[in-house]
N, CA, C and O of each residue as an XYZ file, in Angstrom:
180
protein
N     -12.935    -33.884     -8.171
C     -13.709    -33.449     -7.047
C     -13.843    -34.617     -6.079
O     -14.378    -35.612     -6.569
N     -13.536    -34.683     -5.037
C     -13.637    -35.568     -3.922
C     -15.143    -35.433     -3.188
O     -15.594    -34.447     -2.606
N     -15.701    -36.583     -3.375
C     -17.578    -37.027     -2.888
C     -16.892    -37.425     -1.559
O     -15.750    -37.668     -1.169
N     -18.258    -37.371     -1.007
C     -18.327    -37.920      0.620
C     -19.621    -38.922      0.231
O     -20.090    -39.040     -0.901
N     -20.002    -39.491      1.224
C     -20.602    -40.845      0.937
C     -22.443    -40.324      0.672
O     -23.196    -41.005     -0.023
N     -22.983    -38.759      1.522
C     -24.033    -38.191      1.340
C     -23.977    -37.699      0.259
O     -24.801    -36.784      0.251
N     -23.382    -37.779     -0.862
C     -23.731    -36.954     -2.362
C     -24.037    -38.645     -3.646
O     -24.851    -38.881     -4.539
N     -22.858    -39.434     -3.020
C     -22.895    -40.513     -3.278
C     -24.112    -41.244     -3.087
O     -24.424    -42.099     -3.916
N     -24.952    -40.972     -1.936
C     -26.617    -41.638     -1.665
C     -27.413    -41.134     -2.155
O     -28.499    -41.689     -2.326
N     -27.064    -39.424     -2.712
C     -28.264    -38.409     -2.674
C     -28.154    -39.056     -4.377
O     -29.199    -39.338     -4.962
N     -27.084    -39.203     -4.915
C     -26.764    -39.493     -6.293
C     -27.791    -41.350     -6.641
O     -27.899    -41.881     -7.747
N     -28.239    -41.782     -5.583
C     -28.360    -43.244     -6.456
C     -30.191    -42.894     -5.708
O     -30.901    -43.893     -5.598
N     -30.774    -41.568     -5.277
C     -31.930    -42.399     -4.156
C     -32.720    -41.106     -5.237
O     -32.208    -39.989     -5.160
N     -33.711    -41.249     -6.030
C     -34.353    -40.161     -6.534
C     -35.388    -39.590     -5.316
O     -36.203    -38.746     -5.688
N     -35.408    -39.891     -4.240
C     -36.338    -39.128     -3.305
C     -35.426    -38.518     -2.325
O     -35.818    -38.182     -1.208
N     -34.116    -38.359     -2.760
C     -33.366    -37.114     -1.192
C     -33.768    -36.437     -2.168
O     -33.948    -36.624     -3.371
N     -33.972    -34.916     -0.826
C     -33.785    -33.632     -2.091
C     -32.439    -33.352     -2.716
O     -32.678    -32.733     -3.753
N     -31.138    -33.515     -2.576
C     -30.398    -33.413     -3.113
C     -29.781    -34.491     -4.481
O     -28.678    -34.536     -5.024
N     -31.150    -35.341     -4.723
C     -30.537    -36.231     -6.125
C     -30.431    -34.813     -7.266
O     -29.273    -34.422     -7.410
N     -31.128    -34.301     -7.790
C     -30.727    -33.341     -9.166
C     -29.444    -32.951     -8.428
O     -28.635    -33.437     -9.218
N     -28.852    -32.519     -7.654
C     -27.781    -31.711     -7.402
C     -26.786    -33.231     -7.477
O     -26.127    -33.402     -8.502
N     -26.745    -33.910     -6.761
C     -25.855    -34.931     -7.023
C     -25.002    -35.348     -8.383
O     -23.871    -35.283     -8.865
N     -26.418    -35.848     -8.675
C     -26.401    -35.954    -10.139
C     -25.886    -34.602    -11.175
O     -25.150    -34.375    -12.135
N     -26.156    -34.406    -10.907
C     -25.255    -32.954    -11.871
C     -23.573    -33.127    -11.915
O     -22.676    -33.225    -12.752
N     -23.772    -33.095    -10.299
C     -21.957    -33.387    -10.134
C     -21.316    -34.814    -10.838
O     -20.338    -35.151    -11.506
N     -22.123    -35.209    -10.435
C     -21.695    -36.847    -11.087
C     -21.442    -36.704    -12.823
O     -20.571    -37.312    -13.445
N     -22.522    -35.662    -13.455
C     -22.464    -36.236    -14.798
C     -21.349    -35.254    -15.469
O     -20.826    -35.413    -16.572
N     -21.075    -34.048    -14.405
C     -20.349    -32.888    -14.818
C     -18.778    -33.345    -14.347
O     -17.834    -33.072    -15.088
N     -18.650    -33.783    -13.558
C     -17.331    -33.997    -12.739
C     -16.212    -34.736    -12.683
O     -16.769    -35.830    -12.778
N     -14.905    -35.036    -12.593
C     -14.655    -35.946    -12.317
C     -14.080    -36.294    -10.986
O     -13.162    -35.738    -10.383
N     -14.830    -37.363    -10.637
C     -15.536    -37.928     -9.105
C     -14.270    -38.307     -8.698
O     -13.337    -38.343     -9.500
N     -14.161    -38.559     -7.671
C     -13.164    -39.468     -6.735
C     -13.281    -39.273     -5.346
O     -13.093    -38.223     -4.731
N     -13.682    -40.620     -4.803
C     -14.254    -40.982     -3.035
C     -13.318    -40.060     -2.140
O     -12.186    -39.917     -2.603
N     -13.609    -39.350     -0.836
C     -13.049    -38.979     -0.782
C     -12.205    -40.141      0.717
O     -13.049    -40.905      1.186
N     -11.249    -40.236      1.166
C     -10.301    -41.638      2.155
C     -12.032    -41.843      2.998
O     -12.545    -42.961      3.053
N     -12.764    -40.548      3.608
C     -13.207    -40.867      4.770
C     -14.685    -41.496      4.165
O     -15.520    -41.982      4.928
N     -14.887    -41.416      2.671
C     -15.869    -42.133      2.303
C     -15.738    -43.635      1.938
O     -16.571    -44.536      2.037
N     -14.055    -43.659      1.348
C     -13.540    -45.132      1.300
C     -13.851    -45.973      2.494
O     -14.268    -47.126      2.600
N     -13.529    -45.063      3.354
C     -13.260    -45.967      4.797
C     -14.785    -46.221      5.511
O     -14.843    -47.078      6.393
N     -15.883    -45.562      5.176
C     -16.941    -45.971      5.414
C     -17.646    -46.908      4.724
O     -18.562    -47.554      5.234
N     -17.178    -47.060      3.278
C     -17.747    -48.486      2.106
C     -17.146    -49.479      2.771
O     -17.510    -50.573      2.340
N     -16.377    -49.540      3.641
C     -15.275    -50.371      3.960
C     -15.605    -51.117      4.971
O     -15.362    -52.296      5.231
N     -16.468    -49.904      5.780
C     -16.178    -50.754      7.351
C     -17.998    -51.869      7.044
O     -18.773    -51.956      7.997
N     -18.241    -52.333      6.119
C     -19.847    -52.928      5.733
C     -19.642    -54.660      6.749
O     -20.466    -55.353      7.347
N     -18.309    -54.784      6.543
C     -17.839    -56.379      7.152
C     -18.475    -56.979      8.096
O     -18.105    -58.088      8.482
């Protein structure tokens, strides 16, 4: 399943409403960034 970088935040912040849903995917899934989330970890420089 390809994450975008908002499931990825909702997954590490227990106060979005979407952490239980994140997290589900995370523990159910197998994850992989999707280029346009790579490319946003990326641009931090």
């Amino acid at each position: 399943m390809l994450v975008e970088t908002d499931v990825l935040v909702a997954a590490i912040d227990p106060k979005d409403p979407n952490y239980h849903i994140a997290k589900k995917v995370f523990t159910r899934c197998k994850i992989f960034l999707s280029p346009y989330a790579l490319i946003e970890l990326g641009s931090f420089d």
